[in-house]
C-alpha positions as CSV (number, residue, x, y, z in Angstrom):
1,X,46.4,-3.3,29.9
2,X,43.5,-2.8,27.3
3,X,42.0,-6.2,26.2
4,X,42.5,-7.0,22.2
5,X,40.1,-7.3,20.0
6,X,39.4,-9.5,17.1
7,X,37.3,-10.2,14.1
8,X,36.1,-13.5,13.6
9,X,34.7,-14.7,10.9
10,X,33.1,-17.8,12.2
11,X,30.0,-18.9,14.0
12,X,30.3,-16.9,17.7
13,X,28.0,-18.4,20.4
14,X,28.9,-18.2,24.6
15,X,30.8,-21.8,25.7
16,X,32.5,-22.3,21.8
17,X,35.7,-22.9,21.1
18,X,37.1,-20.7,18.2
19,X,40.6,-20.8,16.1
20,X,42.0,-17.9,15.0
21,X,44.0,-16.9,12.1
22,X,47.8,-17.5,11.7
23,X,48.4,-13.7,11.7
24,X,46.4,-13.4,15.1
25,X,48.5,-15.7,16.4
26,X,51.8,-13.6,15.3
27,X,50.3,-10.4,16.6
28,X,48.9,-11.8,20.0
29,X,51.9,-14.0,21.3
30,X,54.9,-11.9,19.6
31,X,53.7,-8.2,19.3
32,X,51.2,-7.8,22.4
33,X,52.9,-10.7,24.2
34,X,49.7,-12.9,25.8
35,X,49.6,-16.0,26.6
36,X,47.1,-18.8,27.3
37,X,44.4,-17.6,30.2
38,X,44.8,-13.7,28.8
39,X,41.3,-12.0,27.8
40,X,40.7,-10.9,24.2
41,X,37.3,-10.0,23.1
42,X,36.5,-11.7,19.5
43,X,33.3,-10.1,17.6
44,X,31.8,-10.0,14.0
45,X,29.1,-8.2,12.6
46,X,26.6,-11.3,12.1
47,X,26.9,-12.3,15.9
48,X,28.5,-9.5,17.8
49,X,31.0,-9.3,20.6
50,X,32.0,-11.7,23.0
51,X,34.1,-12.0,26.1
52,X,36.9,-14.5,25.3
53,X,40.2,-16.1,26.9
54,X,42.9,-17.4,25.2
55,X,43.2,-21.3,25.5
56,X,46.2,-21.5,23.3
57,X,48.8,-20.0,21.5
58,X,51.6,-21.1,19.7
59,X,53.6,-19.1,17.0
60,X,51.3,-19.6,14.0
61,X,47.9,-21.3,15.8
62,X,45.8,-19.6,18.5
63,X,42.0,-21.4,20.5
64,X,39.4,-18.9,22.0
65,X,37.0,-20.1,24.3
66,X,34.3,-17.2,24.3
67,X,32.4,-16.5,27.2
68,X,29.6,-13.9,27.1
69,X,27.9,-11.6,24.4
70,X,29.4,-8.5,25.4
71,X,27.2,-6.9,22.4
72,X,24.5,-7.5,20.3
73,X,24.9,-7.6,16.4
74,X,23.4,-3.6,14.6
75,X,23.0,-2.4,11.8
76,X,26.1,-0.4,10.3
77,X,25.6,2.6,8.3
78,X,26.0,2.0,4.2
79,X,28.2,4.7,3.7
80,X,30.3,4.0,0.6
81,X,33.8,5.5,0.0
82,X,35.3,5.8,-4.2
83,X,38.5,6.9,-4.0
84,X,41.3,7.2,-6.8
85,X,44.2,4.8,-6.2
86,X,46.5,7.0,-4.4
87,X,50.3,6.1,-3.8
88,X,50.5,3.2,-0.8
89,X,50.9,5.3,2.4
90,X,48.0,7.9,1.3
91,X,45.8,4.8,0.4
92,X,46.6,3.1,3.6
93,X,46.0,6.3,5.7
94,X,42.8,6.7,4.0
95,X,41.6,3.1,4.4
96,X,42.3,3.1,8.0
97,X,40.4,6.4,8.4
98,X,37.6,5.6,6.7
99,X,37.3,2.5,9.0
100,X,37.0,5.0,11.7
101,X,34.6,6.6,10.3
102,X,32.3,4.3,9.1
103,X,33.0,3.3,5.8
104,X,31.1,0.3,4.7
105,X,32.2,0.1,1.5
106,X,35.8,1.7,-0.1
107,X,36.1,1.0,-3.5
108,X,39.7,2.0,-5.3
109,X,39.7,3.6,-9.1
110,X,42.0,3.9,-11.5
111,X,41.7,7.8,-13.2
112,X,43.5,9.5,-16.3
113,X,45.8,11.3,-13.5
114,X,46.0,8.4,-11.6
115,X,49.9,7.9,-10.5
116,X,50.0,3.9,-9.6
117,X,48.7,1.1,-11.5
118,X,47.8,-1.7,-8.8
119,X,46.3,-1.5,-5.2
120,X,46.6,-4.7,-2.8
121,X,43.8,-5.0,-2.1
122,X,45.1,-8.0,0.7
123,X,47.1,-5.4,2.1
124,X,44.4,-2.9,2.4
125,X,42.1,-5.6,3.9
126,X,44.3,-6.4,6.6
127,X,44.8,-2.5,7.2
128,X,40.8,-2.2,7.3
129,X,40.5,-5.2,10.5
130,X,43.0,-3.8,12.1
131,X,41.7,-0.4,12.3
132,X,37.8,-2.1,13.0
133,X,39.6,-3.7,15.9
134,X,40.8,-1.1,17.4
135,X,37.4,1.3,16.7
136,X,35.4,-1.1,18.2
137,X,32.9,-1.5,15.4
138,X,31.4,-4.6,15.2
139,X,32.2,-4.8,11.2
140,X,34.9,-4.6,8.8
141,X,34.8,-2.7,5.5
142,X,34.5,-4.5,2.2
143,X,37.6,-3.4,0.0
144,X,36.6,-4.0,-3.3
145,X,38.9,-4.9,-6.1
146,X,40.7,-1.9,-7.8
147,X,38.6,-0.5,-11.3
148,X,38.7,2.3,-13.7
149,X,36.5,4.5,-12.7
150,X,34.1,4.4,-15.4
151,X,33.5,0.9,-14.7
152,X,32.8,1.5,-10.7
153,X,30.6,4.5,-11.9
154,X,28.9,1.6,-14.1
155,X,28.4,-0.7,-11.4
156,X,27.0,1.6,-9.2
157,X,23.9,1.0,-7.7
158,X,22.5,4.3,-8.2
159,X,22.4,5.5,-4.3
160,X,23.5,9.2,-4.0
161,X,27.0,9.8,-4.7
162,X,28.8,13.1,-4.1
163,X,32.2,14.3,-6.0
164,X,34.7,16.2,-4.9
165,X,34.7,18.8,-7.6
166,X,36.8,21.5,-6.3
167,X,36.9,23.9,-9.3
168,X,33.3,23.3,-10.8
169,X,31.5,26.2,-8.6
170,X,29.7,23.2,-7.0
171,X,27.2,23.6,-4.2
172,X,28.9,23.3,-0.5
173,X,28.9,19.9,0.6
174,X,27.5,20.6,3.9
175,X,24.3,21.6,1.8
176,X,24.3,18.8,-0.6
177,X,24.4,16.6,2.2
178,X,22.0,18.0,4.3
179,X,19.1,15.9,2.3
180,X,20.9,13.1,1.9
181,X,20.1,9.7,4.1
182,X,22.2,6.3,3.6
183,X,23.1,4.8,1.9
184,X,24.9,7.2,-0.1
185,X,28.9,7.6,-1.3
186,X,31.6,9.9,-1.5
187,X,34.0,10.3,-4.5
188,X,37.5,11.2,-4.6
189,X,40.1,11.8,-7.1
190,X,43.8,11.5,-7.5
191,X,46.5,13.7,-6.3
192,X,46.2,16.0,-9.5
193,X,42.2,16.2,-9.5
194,X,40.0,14.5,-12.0
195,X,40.2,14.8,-16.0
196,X,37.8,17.4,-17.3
197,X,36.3,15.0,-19.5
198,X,36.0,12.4,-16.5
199,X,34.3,14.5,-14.0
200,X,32.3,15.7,-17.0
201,X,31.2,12.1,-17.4
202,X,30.6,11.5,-13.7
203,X,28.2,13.8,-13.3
204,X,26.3,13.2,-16.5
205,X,25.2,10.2,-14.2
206,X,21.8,11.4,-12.4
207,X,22.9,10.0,-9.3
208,X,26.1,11.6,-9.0
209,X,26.4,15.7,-7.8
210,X,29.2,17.3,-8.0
211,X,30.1,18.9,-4.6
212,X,32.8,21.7,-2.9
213,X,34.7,21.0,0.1
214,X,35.7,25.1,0.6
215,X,37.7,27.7,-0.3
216,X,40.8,25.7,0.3
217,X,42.4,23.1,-2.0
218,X,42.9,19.8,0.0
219,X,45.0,16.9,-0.4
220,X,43.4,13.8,-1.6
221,X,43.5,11.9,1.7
222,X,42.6,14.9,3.5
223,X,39.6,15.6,1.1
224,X,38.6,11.3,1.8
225,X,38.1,12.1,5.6
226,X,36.4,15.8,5.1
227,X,33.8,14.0,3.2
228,X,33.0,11.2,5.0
229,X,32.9,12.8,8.3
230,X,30.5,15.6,6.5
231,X,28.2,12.3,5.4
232,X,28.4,10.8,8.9
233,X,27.4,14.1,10.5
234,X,24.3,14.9,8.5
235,X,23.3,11.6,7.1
236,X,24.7,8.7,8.6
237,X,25.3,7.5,12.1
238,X,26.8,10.2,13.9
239,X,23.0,11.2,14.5
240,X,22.3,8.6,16.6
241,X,21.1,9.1,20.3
């Protein structure tokens, strides 16, 4: 039986005694069905992971008492995902992906094709720990509050941000990434592609380059997770030793 993990954010140090949340409670006693003296493992990204054991659990209320730092706190890769708002089980899929893979950042837009008009961001938030749990990354991504994309392009930093432009006769991605180094982003639009005018606009922006994923026209989901894995590979983490 593989021991749970959880994110905590709270003060983690060996020989402390930590509450968890309400839902952890639900999820460890009802859905995993542990009880006091079971092992989890609790971690965050300021303090890292620790050996725990449950010293109680009722239905809404749960006490860790951590034992030893199992790992030390690292850096995690700034590797941003923009992605149009798609319709809830693409967004969710995509969210918990891009967990997966890294994502430090996933920021939701609203685009002239764009087919819903609200994201929960809650729900998405939730779906984001749950999938850092199970990855065993030490952090969780910040899901940033829904916003026309003109506005996130506005707010932008100015890191390196790549577009999925799949009918601009835009340089292969593999290439465009090839120079990059993080942090950088990836861009994404809606199920029917971006606006002329839009992408137009986008890359008017000297720190956006319009990129092509190949021959092949991809879902938007699909297209989310070609990216980011093509960022991780050449610029991100996936480097490492």
């Amino acid at each position: 039986m593989s021991t749970p993990r959880l994110f905590l954010d709270e003060f983690l140090a060996e020989g402390a005694e930590i509450p968890g949340t309400p839902a952890q409670a639900h999820h460890l006693g009802t859905v995993l069905r542990r009880a006091a003296g079971d092992a989890v493992a609790v971690f965050n990204p300021r303090d890292g992971e620790f050996a725990a054991q449950i010293v109680a659990l009722r239905k809404d209320r749960c006490v860790f008492a951590l034992g030893a730092r199992l790992r030390a706190p690292r850096d995690e890769p700034d590797l941003r995902l923009m992605v149009a708002a798609l319709k809830r089980d693409a967004l969710d899929w995509v969210v918990e992906k891009a967990t997966e893979l890294g994502a430090g950042v996933i920021q939701p837009v609203f685009t002239r094709r764009t087919v819903v008009d609200r994201v929960n961001g809650e729900r998405l938030a939730a779906i984001a720990r749950g999938a850092a749990e199970q990855c065993e990354r030490l952090s969780v991504p910040e899901i940033r509050p829904a916003l026309p994309l003109h506005a996130a392009l506005d707010a932008w930093d100015g890191a390196p941000l790549l577009v999925a432009a799949e009918r601009r006769g835009a340089m292969p991605v593999g290439r465009a990434a090839a120079g990059l180094s993080l942090p950088c982003g990836w861009l994404v639009g809606p199920e029917g592609g971006f606006d002329g005018a839009e992408l137009d606009d986008a890359t008017r922006r000297p720190f956006v380059t319009a990129v092509a994923l190949g021959p092949r026209i991809l879902r938007a989901e699909t297209a989310a997770v070609a990216g980011l894995a093509v960022l991780q590979a050449l610029a991100g983490d996936w480097t490492a030793n």
